[in-house]
Each structure stands twice: as C-alpha cells, then as structure tokens.
SEVEXRO-441453 format. One record per residue (C-alpha): residue number from 1; residue in one letter; x, y negated, z negated. Coordinates in pm, 1 decimal, padded with zeros to 6 digits. Layout:
residues N
pos/code/c1/c2/c3
NUM/A/X/Y/Z
...
This chain:
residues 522
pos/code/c1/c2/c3
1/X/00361.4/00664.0/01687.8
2/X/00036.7/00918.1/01684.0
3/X/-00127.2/00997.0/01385.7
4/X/-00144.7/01351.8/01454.9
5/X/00238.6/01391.0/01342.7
6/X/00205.9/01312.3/01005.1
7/X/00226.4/01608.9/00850.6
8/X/00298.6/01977.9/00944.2
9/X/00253.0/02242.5/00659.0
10/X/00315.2/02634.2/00744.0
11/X/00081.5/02832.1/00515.6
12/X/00151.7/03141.8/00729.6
13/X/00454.3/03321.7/00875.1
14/X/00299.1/03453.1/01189.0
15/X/00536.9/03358.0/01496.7
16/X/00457.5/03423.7/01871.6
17/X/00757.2/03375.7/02099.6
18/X/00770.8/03323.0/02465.0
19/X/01045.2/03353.1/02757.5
20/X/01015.8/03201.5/03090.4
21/X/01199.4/03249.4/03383.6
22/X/01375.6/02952.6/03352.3
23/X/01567.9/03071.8/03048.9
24/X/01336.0/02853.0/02804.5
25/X/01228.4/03035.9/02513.8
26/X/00924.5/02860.9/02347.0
27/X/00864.8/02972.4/01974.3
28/X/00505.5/02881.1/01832.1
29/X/00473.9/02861.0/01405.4
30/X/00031.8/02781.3/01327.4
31/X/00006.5/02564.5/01029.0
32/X/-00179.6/02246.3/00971.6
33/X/-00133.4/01909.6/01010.0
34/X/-00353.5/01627.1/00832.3
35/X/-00559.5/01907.4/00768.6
36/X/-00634.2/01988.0/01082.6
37/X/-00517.9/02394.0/01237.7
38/X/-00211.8/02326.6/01513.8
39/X/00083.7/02468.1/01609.1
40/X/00407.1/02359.8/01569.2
41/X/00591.7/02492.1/01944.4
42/X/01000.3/02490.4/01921.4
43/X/01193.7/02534.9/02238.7
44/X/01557.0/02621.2/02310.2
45/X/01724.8/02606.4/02649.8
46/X/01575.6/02342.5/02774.6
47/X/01787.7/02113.7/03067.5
48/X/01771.0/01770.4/02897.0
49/X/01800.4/01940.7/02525.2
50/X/01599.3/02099.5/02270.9
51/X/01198.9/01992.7/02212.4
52/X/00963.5/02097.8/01945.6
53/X/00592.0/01977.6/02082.5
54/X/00265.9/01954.6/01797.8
55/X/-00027.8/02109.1/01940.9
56/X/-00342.6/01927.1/01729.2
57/X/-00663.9/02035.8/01879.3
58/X/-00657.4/01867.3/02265.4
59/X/-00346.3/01644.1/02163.4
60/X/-00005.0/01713.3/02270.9
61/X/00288.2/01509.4/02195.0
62/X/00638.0/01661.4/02267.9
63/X/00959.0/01599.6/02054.9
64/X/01261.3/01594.2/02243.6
65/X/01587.3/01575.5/02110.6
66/X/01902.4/01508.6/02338.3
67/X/02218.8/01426.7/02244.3
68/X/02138.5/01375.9/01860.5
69/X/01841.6/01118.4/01975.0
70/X/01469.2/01219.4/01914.8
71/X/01228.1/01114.8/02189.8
72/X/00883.1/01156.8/02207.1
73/X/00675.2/01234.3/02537.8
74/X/00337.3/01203.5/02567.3
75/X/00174.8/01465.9/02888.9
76/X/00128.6/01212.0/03182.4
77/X/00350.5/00939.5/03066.8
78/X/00609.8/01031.3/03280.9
79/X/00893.9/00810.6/03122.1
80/X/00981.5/00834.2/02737.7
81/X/00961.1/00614.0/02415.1
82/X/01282.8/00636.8/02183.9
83/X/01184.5/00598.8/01800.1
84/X/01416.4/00674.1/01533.0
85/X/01430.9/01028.3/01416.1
86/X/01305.8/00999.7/01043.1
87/X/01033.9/00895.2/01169.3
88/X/00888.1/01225.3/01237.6
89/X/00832.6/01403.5/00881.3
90/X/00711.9/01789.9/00870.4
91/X/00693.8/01944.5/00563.9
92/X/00886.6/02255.0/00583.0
93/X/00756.9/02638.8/00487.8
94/X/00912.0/02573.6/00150.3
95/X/00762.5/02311.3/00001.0
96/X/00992.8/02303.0/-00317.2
97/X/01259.4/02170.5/00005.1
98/X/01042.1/01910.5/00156.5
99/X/01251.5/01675.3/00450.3
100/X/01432.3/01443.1/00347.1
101/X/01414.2/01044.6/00417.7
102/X/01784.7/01000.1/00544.5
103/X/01922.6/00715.5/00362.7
104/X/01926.5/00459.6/00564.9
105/X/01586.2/00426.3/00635.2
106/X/01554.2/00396.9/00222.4
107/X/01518.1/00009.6/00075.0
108/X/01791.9/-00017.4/-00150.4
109/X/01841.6/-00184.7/-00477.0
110/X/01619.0/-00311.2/-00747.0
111/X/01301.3/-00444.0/-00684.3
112/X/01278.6/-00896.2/-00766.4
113/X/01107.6/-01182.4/-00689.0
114/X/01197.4/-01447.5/-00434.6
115/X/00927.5/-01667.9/-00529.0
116/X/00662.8/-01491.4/-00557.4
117/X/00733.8/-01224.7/-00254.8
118/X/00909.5/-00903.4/-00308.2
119/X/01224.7/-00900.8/-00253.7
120/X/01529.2/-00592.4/-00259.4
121/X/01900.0/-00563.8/-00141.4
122/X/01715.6/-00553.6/00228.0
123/X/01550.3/-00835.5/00193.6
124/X/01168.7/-00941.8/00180.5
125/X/00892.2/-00773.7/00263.3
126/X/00518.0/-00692.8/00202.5
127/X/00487.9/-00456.5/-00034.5
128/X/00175.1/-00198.9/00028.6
129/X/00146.7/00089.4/-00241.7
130/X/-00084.8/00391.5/-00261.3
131/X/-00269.8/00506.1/-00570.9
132/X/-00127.5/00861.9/-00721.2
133/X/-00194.4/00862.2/-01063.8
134/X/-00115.5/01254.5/-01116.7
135/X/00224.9/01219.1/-01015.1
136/X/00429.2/01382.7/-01295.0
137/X/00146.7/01619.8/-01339.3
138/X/00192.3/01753.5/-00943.3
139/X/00583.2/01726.0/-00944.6
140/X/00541.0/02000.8/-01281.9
141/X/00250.7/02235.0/-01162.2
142/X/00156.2/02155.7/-00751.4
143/X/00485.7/02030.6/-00601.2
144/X/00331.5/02199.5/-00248.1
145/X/00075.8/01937.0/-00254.3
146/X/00324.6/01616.6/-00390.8
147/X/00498.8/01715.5/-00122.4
148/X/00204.7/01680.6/00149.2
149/X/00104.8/01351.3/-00003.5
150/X/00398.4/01170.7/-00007.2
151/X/00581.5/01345.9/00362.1
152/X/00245.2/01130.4/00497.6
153/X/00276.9/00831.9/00265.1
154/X/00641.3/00826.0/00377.4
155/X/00516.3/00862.5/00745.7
156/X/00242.3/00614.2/00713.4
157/X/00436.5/00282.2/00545.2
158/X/00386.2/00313.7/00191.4
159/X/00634.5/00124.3/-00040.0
160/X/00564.1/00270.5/-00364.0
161/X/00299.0/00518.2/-00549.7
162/X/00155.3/00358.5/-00870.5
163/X/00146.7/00702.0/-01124.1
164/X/00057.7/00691.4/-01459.5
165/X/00275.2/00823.0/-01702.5
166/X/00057.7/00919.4/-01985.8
167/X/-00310.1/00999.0/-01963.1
168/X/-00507.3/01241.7/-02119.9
169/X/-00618.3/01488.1/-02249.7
170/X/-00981.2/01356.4/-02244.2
171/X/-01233.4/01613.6/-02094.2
172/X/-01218.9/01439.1/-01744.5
173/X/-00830.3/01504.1/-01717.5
174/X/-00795.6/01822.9/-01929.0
175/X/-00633.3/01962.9/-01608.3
176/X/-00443.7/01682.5/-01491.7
177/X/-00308.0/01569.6/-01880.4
178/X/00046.6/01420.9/-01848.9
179/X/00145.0/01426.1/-02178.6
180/X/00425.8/01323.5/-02361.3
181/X/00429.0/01537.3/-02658.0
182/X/00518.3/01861.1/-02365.0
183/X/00843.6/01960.2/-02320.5
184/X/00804.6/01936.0/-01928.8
185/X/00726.0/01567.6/-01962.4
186/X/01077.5/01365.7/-01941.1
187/X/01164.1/01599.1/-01672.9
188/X/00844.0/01545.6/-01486.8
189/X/00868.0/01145.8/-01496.7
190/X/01241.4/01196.6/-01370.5
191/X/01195.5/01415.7/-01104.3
192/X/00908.4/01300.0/-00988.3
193/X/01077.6/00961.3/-00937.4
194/X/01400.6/01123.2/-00776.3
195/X/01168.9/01314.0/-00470.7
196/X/00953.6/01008.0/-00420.0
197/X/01287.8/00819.6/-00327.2
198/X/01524.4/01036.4/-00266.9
199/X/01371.8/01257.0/-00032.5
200/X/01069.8/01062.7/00079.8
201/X/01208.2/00702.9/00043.1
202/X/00958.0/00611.9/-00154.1
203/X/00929.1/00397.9/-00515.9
204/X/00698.6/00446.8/-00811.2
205/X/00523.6/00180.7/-00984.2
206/X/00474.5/00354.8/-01353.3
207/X/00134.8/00202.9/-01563.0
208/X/00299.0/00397.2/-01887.1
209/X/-00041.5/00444.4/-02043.8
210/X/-00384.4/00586.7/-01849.5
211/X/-00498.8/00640.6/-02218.6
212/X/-00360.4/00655.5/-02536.5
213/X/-00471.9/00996.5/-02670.1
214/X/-00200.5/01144.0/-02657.0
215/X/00027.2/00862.0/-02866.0
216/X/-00254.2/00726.1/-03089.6
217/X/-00030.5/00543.9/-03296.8
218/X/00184.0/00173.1/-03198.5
219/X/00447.9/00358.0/-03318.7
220/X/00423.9/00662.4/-03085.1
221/X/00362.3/00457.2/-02793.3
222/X/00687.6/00250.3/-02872.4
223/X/00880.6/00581.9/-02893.2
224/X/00671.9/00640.1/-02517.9
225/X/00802.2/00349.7/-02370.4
226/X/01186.8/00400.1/-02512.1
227/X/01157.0/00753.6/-02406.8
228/X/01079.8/00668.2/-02044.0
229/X/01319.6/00406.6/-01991.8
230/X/01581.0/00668.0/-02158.2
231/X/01432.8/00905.5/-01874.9
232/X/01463.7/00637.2/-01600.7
233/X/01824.7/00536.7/-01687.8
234/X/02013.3/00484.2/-01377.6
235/X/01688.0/00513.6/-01152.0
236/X/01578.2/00164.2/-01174.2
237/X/01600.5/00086.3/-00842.1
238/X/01375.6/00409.1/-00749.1
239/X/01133.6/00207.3/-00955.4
240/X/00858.7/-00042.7/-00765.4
241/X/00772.1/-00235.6/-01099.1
242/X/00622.6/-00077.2/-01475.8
243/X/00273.8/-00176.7/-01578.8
244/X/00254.2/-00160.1/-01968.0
245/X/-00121.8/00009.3/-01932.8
246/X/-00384.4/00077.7/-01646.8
247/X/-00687.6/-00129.2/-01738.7
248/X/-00571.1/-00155.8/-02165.9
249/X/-00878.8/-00317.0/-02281.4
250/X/-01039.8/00001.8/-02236.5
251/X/-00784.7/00237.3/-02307.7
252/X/-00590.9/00208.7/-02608.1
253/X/-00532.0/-00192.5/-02585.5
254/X/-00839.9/-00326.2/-02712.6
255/X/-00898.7/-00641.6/-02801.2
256/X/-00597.7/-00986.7/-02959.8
257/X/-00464.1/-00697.3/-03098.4
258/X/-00399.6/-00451.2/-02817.4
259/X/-00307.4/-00767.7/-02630.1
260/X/-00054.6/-00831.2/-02886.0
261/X/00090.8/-00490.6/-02890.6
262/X/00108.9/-00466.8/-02497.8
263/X/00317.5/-00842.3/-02504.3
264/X/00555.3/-00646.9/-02764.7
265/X/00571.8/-00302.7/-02529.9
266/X/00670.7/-00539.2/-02252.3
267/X/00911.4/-00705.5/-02433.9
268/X/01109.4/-00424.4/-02524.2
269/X/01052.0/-00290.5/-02118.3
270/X/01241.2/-00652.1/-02036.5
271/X/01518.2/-00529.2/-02303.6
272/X/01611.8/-00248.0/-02108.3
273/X/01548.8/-00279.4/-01749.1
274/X/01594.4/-00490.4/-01474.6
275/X/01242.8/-00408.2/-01300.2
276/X/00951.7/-00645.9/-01264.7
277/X/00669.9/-00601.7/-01576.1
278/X/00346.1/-00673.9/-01583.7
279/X/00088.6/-00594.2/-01853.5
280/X/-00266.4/-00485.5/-01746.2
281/X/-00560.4/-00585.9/-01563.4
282/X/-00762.4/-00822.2/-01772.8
283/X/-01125.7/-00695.6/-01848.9
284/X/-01378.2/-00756.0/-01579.7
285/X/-01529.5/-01020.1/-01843.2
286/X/-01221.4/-01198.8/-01985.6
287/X/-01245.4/-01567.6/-01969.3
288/X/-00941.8/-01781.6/-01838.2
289/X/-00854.7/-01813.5/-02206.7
290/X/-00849.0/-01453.9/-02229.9
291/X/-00617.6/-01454.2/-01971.2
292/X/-00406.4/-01682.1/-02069.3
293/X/-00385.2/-01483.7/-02431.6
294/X/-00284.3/-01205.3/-02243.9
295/X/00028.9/-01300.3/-02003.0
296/X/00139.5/-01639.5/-02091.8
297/X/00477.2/-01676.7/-02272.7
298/X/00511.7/-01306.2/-02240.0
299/X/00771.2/-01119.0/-02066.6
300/X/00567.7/-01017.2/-01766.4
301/X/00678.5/-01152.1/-01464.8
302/X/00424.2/-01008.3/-01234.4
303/X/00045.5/-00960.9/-01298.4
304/X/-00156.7/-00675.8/-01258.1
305/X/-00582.9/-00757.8/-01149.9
306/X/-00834.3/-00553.8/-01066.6
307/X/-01069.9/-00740.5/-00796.7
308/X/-01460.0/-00712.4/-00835.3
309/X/-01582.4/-00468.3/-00583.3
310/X/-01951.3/-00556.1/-00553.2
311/X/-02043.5/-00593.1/-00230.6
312/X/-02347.8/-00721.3/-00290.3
313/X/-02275.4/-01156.3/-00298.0
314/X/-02134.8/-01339.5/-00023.0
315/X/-02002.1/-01189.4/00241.5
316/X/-02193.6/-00801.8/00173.7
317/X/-01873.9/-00568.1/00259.9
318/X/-01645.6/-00844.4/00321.8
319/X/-01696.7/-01011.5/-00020.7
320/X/-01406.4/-00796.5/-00170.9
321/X/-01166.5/-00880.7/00147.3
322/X/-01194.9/-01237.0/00024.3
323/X/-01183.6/-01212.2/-00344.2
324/X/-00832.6/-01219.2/-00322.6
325/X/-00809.7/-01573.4/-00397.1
326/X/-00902.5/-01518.0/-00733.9
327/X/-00563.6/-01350.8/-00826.2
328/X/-00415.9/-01686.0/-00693.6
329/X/-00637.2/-01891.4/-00922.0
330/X/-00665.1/-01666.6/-01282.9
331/X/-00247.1/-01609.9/-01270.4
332/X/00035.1/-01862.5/-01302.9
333/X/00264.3/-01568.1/-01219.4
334/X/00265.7/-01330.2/-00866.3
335/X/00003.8/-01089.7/-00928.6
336/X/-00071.3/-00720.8/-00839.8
337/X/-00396.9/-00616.8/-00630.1
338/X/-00381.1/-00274.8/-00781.5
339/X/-00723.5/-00077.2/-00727.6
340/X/-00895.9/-00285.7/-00490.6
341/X/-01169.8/-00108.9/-00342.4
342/X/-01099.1/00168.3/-00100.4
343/X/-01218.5/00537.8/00008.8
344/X/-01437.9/00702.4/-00214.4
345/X/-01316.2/00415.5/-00518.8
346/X/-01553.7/00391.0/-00825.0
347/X/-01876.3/00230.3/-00797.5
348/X/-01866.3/00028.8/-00409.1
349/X/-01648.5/00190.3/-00202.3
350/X/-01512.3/00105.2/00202.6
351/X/-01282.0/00313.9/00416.9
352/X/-01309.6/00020.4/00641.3
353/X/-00972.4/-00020.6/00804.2
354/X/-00979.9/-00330.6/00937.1
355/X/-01150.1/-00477.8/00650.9
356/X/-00915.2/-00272.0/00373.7
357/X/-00629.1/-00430.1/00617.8
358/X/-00736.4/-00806.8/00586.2
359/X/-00776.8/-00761.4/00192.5
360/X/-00401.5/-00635.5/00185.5
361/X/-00333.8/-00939.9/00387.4
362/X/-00527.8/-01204.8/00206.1
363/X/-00337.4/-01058.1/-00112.0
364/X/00000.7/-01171.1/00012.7
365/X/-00161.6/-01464.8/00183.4
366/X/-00276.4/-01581.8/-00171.1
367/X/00046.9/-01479.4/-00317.2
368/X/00029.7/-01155.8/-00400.3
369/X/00325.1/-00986.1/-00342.0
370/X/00168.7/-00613.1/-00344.6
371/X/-00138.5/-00417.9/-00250.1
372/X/-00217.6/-00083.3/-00322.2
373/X/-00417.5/00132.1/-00128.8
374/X/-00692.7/00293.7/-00379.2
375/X/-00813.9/00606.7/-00212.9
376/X/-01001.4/00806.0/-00414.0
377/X/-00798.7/01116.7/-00337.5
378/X/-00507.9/00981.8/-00513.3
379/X/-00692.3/00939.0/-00856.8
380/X/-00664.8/01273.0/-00943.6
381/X/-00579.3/01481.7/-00587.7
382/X/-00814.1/01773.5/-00644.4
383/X/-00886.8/01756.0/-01064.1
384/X/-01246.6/01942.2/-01150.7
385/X/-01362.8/01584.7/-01253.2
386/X/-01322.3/01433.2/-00888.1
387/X/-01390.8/01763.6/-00740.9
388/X/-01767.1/01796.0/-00901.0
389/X/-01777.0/01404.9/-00787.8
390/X/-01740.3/01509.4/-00447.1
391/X/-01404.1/01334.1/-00402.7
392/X/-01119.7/01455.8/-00176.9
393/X/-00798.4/01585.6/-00319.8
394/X/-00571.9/01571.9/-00025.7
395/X/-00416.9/01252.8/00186.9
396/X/-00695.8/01205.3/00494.1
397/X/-00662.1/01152.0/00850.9
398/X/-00897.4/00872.4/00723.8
399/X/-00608.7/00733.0/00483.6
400/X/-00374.8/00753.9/00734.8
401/X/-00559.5/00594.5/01002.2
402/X/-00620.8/00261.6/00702.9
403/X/-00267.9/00231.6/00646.6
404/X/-00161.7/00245.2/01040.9
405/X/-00404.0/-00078.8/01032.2
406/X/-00239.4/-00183.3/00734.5
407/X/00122.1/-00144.0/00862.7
408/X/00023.1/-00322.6/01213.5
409/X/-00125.0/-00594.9/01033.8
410/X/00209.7/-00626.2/00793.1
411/X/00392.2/-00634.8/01103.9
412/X/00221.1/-00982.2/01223.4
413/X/00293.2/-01163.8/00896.9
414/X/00592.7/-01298.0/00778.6
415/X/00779.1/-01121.3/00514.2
416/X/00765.9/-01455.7/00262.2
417/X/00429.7/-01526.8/00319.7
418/X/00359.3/-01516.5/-00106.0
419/X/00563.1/-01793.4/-00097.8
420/X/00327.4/-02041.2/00147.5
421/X/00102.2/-02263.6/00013.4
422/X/-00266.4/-02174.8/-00021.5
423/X/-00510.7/-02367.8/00142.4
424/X/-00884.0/-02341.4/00161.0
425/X/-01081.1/-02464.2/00485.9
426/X/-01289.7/-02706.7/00277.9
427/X/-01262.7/-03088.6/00203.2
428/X/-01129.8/-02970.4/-00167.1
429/X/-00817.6/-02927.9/-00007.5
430/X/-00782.2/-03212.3/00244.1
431/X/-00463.9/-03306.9/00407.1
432/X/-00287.3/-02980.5/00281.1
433/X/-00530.4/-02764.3/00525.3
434/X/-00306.7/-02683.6/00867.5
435/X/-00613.3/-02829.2/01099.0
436/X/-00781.1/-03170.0/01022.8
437/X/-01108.9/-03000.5/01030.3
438/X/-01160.1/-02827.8/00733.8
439/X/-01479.1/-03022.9/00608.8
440/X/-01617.4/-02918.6/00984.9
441/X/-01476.8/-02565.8/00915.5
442/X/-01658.5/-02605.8/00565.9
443/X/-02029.4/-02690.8/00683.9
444/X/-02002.5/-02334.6/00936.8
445/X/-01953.5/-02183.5/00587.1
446/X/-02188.7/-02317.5/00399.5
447/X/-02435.1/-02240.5/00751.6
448/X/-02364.8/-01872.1/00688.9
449/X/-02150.8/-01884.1/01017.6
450/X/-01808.8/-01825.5/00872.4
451/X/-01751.3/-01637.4/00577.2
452/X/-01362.7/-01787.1/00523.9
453/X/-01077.3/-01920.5/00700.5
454/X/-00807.7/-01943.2/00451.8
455/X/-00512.0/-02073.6/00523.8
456/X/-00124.2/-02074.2/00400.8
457/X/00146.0/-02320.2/00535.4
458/X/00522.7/-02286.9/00406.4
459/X/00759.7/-02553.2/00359.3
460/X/00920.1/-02530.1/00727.5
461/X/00613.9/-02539.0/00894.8
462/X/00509.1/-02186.6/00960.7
463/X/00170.4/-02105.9/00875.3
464/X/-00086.4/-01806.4/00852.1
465/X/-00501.3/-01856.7/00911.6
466/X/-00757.1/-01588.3/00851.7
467/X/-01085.4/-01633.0/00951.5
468/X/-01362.8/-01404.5/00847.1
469/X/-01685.5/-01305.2/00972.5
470/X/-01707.2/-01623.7/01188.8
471/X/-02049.0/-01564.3/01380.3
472/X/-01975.2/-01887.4/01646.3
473/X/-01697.6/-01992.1/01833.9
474/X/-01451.4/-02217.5/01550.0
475/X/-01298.5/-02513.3/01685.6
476/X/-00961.6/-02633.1/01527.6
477/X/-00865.9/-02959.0/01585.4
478/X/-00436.2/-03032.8/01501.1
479/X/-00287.6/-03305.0/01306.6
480/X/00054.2/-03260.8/01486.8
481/X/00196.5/-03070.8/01781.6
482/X/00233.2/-02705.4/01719.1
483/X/00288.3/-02353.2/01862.6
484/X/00010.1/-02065.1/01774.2
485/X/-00084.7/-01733.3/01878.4
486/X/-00484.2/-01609.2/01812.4
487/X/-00455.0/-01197.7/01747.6
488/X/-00725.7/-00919.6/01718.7
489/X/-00609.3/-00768.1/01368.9
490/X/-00779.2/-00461.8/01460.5
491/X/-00617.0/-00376.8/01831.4
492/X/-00337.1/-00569.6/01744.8
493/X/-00412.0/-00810.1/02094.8
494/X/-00275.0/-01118.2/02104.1
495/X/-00557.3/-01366.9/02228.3
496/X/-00380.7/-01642.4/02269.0
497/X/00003.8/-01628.6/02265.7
498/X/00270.0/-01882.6/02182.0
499/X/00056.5/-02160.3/02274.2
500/X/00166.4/-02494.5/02250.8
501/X/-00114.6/-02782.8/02149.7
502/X/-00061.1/-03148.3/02104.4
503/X/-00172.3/-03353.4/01816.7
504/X/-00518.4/-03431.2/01788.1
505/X/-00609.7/-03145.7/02085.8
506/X/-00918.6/-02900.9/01965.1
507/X/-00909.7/-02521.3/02064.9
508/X/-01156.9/-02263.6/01994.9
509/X/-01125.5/-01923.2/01846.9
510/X/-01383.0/-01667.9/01951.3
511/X/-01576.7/-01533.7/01662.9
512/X/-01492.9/-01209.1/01513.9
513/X/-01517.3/-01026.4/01199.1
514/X/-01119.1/-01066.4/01156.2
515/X/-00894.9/-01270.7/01289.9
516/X/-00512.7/-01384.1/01248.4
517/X/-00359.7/-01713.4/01341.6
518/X/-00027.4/-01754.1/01329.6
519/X/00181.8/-02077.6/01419.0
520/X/00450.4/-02362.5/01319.3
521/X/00452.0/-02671.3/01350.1
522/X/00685.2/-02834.4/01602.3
C-alpha cells in the first residue's frame, strides 16, 4: 500500500477537466496529501470501469474500481494488486463529513484481557496507539484537522488515540484547555469518541486528568469521572481502556494521598464500566514499594509506565528499545508503554523507525499488551506552546512512514505474544532460554557485541527472539528439533525461512541492528 495515499484534503475548488477521444473524461481536483501539493485525477468512461489516480510529486498510483472492487495500479506494473476498498481514506472537501470506516473493517466489542494480550469480539491482537491529547478540544474548535489526523491514523494501523479529557487551563494550554466546567465539554468527549470509531474505526484510550486545575477539589474530580462515564454510556466498546491521570504525581495526584484518591477514582471507573483501568505512570523516582502502594489490591487491571528515554547508558539510541523489560519486572499486572520516546518527544527524542518499531515489539514481547506511538505532533497538534518549541502540529509523512514499520513488524508476531514467557539470553535464566547458549549469548553482551537478545517462548512451543545491535555473527545452538525463520525487521526479508534444525545443531545469525526470530518447537 504507498504512503502517498494517506490522506487527500481539498483546500481549493479549482477543477480542470479533460476529454479524450476515446470518450474518457479525466477530472483533476489540487489539494494535498501528507502535506505534500497533488492532485486528485477522477475518470469516467473508462473500458474496465471508473479510476481516480493521486498525482504526489513524480508518484502515480491509479485507483481503479470495477465491478464494486477497488484495484490499485502502479505505471509499469502491468498486472494489478486487489486490496480492500476502505483501505484507501481521502478526506473529503467537507471536513465536518470525513469518509467513513465501513463497518466491517471496525474491531468490535469491548476491549479485555486474555492473559495479558488484548483481546475484543475479533479476537487478539497487538494493540499500537497514537498520542492525541487535544482530542475533545479539536472535535469542538478544529474538526478539519481531527479529521486529517485520524483519516491517516485510520490509514496507517492505529488501534486507539490516548486523549486527555481534562487539562488545563495552565499558560502552556490556555488554547488547547479541555475543560469540564464548559458547556461544550460532555458533548466534546462524546463526539469525539463517536468519529474516532464510527467513522474512522478507531478507539480512544481517555487519561481523565492532564491536570487538575480545572476540578481542584476530590470532590469535583469525582463528579469528573461520573460525568464522563454518564457521557460514555453505551460507547464502551468505542473505548481502548481509561487511565485515571497522565503522569498524577505531578499533576493533581501527589504523593500516599493522591495515590489514595486515584485507587478510589478507579474504583468507582470499575463500578460502572466494563473497560480495562489503569491508574498512572509511577514517578520516574518511585521505588518498587512505591509501586506497589500505587496498583496493588486496586482495581486497575492494566498498568500505565512511562519508560526512561535517556539515551545516554547502554545501548546510546537503542537503550530505550530495550527498556521495555522493565514494565515486565516493576508490574504484576499487563502494563501500558504509553509515551515512550518518539518524534520530537520531551527531552531525547528518535523518529527512528526501525528502532521505534522494535520498542513496540519488545513491549508486547515483555507483555505489554499496548504501545503508543508518542509523536510530538499529537501533544498538542499546533498549540502556541509546541509551536514556539518548534514542534509540528500535523500527522507527518515521517509518522506515517514509523507506523508502516510498526504495522509490518506487528504483522510477523503472533497476536498472543503478551502471553509467552520472558526470557533473557543470560545464565539468570537457564533452561527457560529457547537456545542452550545463553551464557555464550551473555559474554557477546557483556563484550559490547550484542546489546540484547531477548527471548519469549509460549506454552505450545512457539517462540519470538530479538536480537539487538549484535556487532558479530551470533551462533544459537538448539536443545530440541525446531522450525525457525531469521527476518530483516526493517525490509521485512525473511533470511532464513521455515528452517528446520535438529537438536544440538548451531546456526548463525548475521549481525544487525534488529533482528526477529521466529520458530516452534517440533
């Protein structure tokens, strides 16, 4: 699927129409799509059906559609690729009607657990958000632009948006308050939820509280939380999960007794919904104790963590990639990797794709059963804060380009991989490591010549490895007979595929930043 058809937008009306000889009249509409000028060409009278073709500086892809099927043709193919038709998403002229998801492409149902992996009434899967913390306030005052963002989260894979529901009005979001003291407010939080899913087939994941200046009080953010639940009746399965408050410790939350008052706003979310709850992010410095204070014997049933994006230990740039393991170790529950570091993030950023792809898949590897993409665009898409900070306000071709990775990396792992069991390639971990060289595997760590090759196996023998930044060739030496493939996360290439090894045979993997092993045992 090309990139270049994420998004068409029409900001003008000029049309120049053509007729040919041949009884094809072509009709072209300029707009832009990820931001870039093109023109959008529709044609009638063709022989084999109607085509509309995207024009994106020296790109051309042509969309044919015959007999109520939508093709796409690339110039010099010569033979076509079928994909369904929603997969093509153009917002229209109007952007108060952007096109709709069609609703069977839509996961139904409420979103649960199965372990610790997502699960809804289609199943399991790896769930991959995409930070939008204005939503409410675009769906009230810039719908055009809502509309933008989510036609190319839509496009792009995204599960769910994670939006806060209440932040300002502090000086650095005086223009992007969401406020629930405004009349505007239940009806933003409800239809903002209705076009994520309805028209875009996408969920929200709803932190209630960004900050608590606007509901100072316990009491007015108890009245909050009933007020959006009362707002969200019958939506719940439009919902990805609620958060009780984006990083509470340091904004509104503070200290055994914020902690206390967050367990009580949860339990009263468990009252009245069916969705997954977790708290907050514990603070950067919280002990395990801390933790533990926090989330156990509460009602959360998922965790929300914010992982450490210095990329200045271990690993440089590839230190945060591999931090995941941490949520596996601090959390008894399934826990969230909500703002890991991204494009233009706070403090370190990366708009690394292959290395923003391997953290999202060392989060579900180390049973997480969500990532979020944290692009800086998304924190406040075009506020005067971000705006003087030089950040973007619009959904990138960069963005776009991440989550393709993303999605192609998704598409290699299986759906219940939260539910394996984590291994680490070091003697701590022994027998329970896939290979039966994991203290050899250890040493070309601890040489600087591998940065990690976790592992997770699941109970009937599948099982998931991820070297990182391996410098030298690794060997891997099996207990038993098994079945593996070697792939290139970033071109998707399968080294090695479906190859079949005998017990105590050694192979070698070439070194490469990234690489994914997948295989069962036979």
């Amino acid at each position: 699927m090309p990139r270049s058809l994420a998004v068409f937008s029409q900001p003008t009306a000029t049309v120049v129409q053509m007729e040919h000889d041949n009884g094809v009249t072509a009709t072209g509409v300029p707009g832009v799509a990820n931001g870039q000028d093109a023109h959008l060409i529709n044609t009638t009278g063709m022989a084999n059906g109607e085509g509309a073709w995207l024009i994106l500086r020296h790109d051309e892809y042509g969309l044919i559609r015959q007999h109520g099927t939508l093709w796409l043709e690339r110039p010099g193919m010569g033979e076509f690729a079928e994909f369904v038709s929603d997969v093509f998403v153009f917002t229209q002229p109007n952007p108060e009607k952007p096109v709709p998801t069609p609703p069977s492409s839509r996961r139904a149902g409420v979103v649960r657990l199965g372990g610790r992996t997502f699960v809804d009434d289609h199943g399991p899967f790896l769930g991959l958000g995409m930070t939008l913390f204005p939503l409410a306030w675009l769906w009230q005052f810039d719908r055009e632009r809502l509309a933008r963002i989510l036609a190319a989260a839509a496009l792009h894979g995204v599960d769910y948006v994670r939006a806060l529901a209440v932040v300002g009005p502090s000086t650095s979001w005086r223009d992007r308050t969401i406020d629930p003291r405004e009349p505007w407010w239940r009806d933003a939080i409800r239809g903002a939820t209705d076009l994520c899913y309805d028209e875009f087939g996408v969920r929200v994941q709803w932190p209630i509280f960004g900050e608590t200046v606007a509901a100072p009080s316990p009491a007015d953010r108890e009245s909050v939380v009933r007020r959006l639940l009362d707002a969200l009746a019958n939506r719940f399965h439009k919902v990805a999960l609620f958060e009780v408050a984006n990083e509470g410790y340091d904004n509104g939350f503070e200290g055994d007794a914020g902690r206390r008052e967050m367990r009580h706003l949860a339990s009263i979310l468990r009252d009245y919904t069916p969705n997954l709850i977790a708290l907050s992010a514990p603070a950067p410095d919280d002990t395990q104790l801390d933790i533990d204070r926090l989330y156990e014997g509460s009602d959360a049933t998922v965790a929300a963590y914010h992982i450490d994006r210095n990329v200045s230990g271990t690993g440089g740039r590839w230190r945060p990639v591999r931090q995941a393991r941490e949520g596996l170790t601090l959390f008894r529950i399934p826990w969230l990797n909500n703002e890991p570091i991204g494009p233009f993030s706070s403090g370190a950023s990366d708009d690394d794709p292959l290395r923003i792809a391997m953290a999202a898949a060392l989060t579900w590897q180390c049973g997480g059963p969500g990532y979020v993409l944290h692009s800086g665009f998304g924190i406040r898409a075009g506020g005067q804060h971000d705006v003087d900070r030089g950040l973007p306000g619009e959904f990138s071709t960069r963005d776009g380009e991440i989550l393709d990775v993303i999605n192609g990396v998704r598409s290699l792992l299986p759906l219940d991989l939260p539910n394996f069991r984590f291994a680490n390639a070091n003697r701590a971990f022994g027998n329970s490591y896939p290979f039966q060289n994991a203290a050899e595997l250890q040493d070309l760590t601890d040489a600087g010549k591998l940065l990690r090759a976790f592992a997770a196996v699941s109970d009937d023998g599948r099982f998931i490895v991820t070297p990182l930044l391996a410098t030298v060739p690794l060997p891997f030496r099996t207990r038993t007979r098994m079945t593996v493939d070697v792939i290139n996360p970033a071109s998707g290439e399968f080294i090695v595929t479906n190859h079949t090894v005998g017990p105590e045979e050694t192979f070698m993997v070439p070194p490469a930043d990234a690489t994914i092993m997948r295989g069962r045992f036979l």
